[in-house]
C-alpha positions as CSV (number, residue, x, y, z in Angstrom):
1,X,65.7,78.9,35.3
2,X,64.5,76.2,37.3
3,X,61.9,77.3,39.8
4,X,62.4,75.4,43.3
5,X,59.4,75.1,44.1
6,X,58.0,73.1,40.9
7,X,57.2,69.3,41.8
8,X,58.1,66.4,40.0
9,X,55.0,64.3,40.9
10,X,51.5,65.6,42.1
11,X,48.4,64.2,43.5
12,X,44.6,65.8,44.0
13,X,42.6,64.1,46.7
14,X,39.0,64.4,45.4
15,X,35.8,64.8,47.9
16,X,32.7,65.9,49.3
17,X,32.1,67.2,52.6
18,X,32.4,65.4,55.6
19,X,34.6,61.9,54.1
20,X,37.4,62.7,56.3
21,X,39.7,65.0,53.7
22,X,40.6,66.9,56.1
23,X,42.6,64.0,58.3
24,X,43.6,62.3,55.0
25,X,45.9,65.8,54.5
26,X,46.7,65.7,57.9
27,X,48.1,61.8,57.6
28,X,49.7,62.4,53.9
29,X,51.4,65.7,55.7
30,X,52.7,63.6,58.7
31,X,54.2,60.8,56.7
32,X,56.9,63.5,55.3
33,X,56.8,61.7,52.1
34,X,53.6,63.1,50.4
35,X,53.6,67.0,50.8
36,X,52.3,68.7,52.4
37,X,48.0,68.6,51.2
38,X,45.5,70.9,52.1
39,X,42.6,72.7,50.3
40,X,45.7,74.8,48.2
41,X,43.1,75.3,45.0
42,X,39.7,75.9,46.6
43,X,38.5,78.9,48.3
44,X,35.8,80.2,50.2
45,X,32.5,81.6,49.9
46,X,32.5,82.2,45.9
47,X,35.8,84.2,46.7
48,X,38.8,83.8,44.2
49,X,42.5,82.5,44.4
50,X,44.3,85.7,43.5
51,X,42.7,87.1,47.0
52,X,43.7,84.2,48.7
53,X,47.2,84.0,47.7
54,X,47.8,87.9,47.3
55,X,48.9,87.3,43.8
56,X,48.3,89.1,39.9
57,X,49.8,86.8,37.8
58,X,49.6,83.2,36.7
59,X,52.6,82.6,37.7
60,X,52.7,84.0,40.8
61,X,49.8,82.2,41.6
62,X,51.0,78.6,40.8
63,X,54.2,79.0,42.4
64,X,52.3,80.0,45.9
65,X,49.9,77.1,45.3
66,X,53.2,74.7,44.9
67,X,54.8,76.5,48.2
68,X,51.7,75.8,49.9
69,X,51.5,72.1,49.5
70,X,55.0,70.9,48.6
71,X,56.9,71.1,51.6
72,X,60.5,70.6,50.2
73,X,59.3,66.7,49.2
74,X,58.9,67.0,45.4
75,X,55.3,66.1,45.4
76,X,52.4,68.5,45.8
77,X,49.1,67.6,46.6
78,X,45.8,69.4,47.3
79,X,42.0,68.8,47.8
80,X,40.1,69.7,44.9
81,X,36.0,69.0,44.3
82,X,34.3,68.6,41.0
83,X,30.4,70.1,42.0
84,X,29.8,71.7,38.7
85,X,29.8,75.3,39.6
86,X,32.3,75.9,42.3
87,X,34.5,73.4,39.8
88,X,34.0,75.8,37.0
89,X,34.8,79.1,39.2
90,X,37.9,78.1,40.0
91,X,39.2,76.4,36.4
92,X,37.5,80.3,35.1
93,X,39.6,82.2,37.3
94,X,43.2,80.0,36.2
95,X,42.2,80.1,32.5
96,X,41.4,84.1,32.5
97,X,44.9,84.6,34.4
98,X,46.4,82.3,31.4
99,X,44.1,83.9,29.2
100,X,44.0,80.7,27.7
101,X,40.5,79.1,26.4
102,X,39.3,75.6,27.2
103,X,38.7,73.8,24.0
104,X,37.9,70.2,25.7
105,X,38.3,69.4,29.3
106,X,39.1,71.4,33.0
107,X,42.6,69.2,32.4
108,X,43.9,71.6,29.8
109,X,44.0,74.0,33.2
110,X,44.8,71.7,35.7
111,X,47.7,69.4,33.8
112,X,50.3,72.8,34.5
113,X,49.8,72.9,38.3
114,X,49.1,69.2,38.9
115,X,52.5,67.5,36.5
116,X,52.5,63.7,36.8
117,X,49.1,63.6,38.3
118,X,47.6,60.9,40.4
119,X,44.0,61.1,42.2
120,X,42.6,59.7,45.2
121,X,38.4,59.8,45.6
122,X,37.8,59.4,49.5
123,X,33.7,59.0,49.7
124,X,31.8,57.9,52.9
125,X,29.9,55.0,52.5
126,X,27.1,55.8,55.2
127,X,25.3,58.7,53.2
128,X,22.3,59.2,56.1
129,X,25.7,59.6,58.4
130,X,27.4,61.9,56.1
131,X,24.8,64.3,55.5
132,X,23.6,64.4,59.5
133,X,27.5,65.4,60.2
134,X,27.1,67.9,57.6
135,X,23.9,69.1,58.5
136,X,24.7,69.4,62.5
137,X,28.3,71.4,61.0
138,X,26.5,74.0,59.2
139,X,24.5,74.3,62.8
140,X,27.3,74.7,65.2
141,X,30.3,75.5,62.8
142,X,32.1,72.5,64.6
143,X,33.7,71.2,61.4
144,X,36.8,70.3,62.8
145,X,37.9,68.9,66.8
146,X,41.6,69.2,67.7
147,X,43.3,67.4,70.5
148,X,44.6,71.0,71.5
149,X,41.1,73.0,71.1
150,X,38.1,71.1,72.5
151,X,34.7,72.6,71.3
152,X,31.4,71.2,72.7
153,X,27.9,73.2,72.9
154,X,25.2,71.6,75.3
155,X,22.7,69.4,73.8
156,X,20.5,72.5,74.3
157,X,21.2,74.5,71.5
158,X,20.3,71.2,68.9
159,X,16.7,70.9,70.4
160,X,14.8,72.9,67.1
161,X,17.9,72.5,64.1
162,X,16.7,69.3,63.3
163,X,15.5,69.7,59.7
164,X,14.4,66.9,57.2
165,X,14.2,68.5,54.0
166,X,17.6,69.9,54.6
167,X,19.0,66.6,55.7
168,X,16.9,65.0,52.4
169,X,19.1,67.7,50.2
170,X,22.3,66.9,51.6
171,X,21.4,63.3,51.2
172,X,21.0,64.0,47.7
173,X,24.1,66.4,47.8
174,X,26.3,63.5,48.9
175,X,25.0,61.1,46.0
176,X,25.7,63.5,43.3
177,X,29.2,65.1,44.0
178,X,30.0,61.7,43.8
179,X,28.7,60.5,40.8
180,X,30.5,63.9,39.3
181,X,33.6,63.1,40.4
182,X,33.1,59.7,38.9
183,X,32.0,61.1,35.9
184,X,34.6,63.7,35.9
185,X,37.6,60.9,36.1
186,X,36.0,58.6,33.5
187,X,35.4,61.5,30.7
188,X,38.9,62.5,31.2
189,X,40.4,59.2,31.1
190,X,42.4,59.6,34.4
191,X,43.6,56.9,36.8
192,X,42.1,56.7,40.4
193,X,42.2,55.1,43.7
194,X,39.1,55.0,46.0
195,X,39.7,55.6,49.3
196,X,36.7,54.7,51.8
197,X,36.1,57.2,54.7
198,X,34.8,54.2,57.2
199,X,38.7,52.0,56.1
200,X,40.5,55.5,57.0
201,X,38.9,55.1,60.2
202,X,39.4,52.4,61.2
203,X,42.6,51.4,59.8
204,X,44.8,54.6,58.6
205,X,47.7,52.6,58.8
206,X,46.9,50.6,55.8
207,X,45.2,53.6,53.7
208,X,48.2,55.6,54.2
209,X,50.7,52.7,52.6
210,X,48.3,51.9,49.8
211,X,48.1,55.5,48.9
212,X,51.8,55.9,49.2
213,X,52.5,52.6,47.2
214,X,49.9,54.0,44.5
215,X,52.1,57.5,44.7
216,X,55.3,55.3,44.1
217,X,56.5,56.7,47.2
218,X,59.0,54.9,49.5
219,X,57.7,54.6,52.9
220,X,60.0,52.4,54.6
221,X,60.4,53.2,58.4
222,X,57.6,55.5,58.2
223,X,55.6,55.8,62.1
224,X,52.4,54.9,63.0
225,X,49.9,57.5,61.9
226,X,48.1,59.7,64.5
227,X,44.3,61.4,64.5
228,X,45.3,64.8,65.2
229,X,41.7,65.6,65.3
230,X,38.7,64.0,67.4
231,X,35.4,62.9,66.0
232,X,32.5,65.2,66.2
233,X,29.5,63.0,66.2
234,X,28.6,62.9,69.1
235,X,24.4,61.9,71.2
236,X,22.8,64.3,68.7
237,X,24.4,62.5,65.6
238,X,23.3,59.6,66.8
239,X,19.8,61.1,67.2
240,X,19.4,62.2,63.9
241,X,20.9,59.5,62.2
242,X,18.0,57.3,63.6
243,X,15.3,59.5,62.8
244,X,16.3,61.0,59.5
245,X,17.0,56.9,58.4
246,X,12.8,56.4,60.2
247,X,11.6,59.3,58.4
248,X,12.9,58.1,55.2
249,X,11.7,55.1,55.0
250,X,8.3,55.9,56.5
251,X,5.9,54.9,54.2
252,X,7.9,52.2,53.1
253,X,6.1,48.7,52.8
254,X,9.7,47.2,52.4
255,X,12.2,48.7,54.7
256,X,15.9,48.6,53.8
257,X,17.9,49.8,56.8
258,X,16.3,49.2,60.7
C-alpha cells in the first residue's frame, strides 16, 4: 500500500548558522511548489528525533518527517548540517531504529527519506558578519524577527558581551562547516547548487527561480516573494563587525579588509 505521504522528489538545504536557512524555507514554503522545508531532521540540544516526533518506529518516524515537510506537493525538503558530530547523532539514531549498519557513507541512511535527492548549500560570504550575528544570537536569543513579533533590547544590555576569542571560534566555526559540507557532497558524489546568503538578500526573486528551475519545478505565475522576517543586525552588529575585523588584523603589516 502506497503511503500518501511518500514524495516523489526531495531536496536538503545544507548550512551553518546564520546564512539565512531559515527565510530560504520560508520562501521555498511560500512558492507552494517546493514543500513545505523546515529543520524536519535536526533537533535540539543533543536531543533525539523519536522525542521530537513522538514516534518508536522507523517508520513511523519517516512518515512524520515527510508530513512535516511535504505539504500535499510531492516534494519534501528539510535543513540538514554536516558538523561532524551532531551529523553522526542523527544518521546513529535512523540507523539504530533500522537497525541497519553503515558500511560506506551517511547516504546509505539518508537515500530512504530523501528519494530523488537534490541539495542546495546556502553559505554567507562575509564570515567576520556571520559569526558577530551569531555571536550577538547566542547573547540575546534574538535568532529570528517577525513582522508580527518585534523583539529589541536596549543597547544597554550589549555593553560587556563583546568577546574576541569567542567571535575568533565562530570565525573558525563558519570556515569549517563549510569546508564539511563541501567535503561531504564531493566524497559522496552528489550534485549541488550554491546558494549565496548576500544574492538571497538582495535579490530572492532570482534565487527562488534558479532553485526551482534546478528542482525541475514549474513556477510559472508564481508571486513575488516576501521577507516574512526582519533583519536583526542592527548598531551593535555594526560595532562589532568593525572591531572584531580591527582586532584581527592588528598586528598585521599588510592589512586585507579596512
Amino acid at each position: 500500500m502506497k503511503n500518501l505521504n511518500q514524495p516523489t522528489k526531495s531536496y536538503r538545504i545544507w548550512h551553518a548558522p546564520r546564512v539565512g536557512s531559515t527565510l530560504l524555507c520560508q520562501l521555498l514554503s511560500d512558492t507552494g511548489l517546493a514543500g513545505i522545508s523546515g529543520e524536519h531532521v535536526m533537533v535540539n540540544d543533543w536531543s533525539t528525533l523519536q522525542k521530537k516526533y513522538s514516534v518508536d518506529t522507523y517508520d513511523e518516524l519517516r512518515d512524520q518527517i515527510w508530513q512535516a515537510g511535504n505539504g500535499n506537493s510531492g516534494i519534501f525538503g528539510s535543513k540538514i548540517s554536516a558538523h561532524h558530530e551532531y551529523h553522526t547523532h542523527i544518521v546513529d539514531e535512523i540507523a539504530g531504529l533500522r537497525d541497519i549498519q553503515i558500511r560506506h557513507s551517511y547516504e546509505e541512511v539518508w537515500s530512504d527519506i530523501f528519494p530523488n535527492c537534490k541539495n542546495l548549500v546556502i553559505t554567507r560570504l562575509n564570515k567576520i558578519e556571520q559569526s558577530v550575528s551569531w555571536w550577538k544570537a547566542i547573547q540575546d536569543n534574538i535568532w529570528h524577527i517577525t513582522e508580527d513579533a518585534p523583539r529589541h533590547l536596549p543597547d544597554s544590555f550589549y555593553q560587556d558581551k563583546y568577546d574576541f576569542n569567542a567571535l575568533m571560534h565562530l570565525h573558525h566555526e563558519t570556515v569549517l562547516r563549510d569546508a564539511a559540507t563541501q567535503d561531504y557532497l564531493s566524497r559522496n558524489n552528489l550534485d549541488f547548487i550554491t546558494i549565496v546568503y548576500e544574492d538571497l538578500i538582495s535579490d530572492p526573486g532570482s534565487v527562488i527561480l534558479k532553485i526551482l528551475d534546478y528542482l525541475e519545478l514549474d513556477h510559472e505565475n508564481i508571486s513575488t516573494p516576501r521577507f516574512s522576517y526582519s533583519k536583526t543586525a542592527d548598531n551593535i552588529n555594526e560595532e562589532w563587525v568593525e572591531r572584531f575585523k580591527q582586532e584581527l588584523q592588528a598586528n598585521w603589516e599588510r592589512k586585507v579588509w579596512v
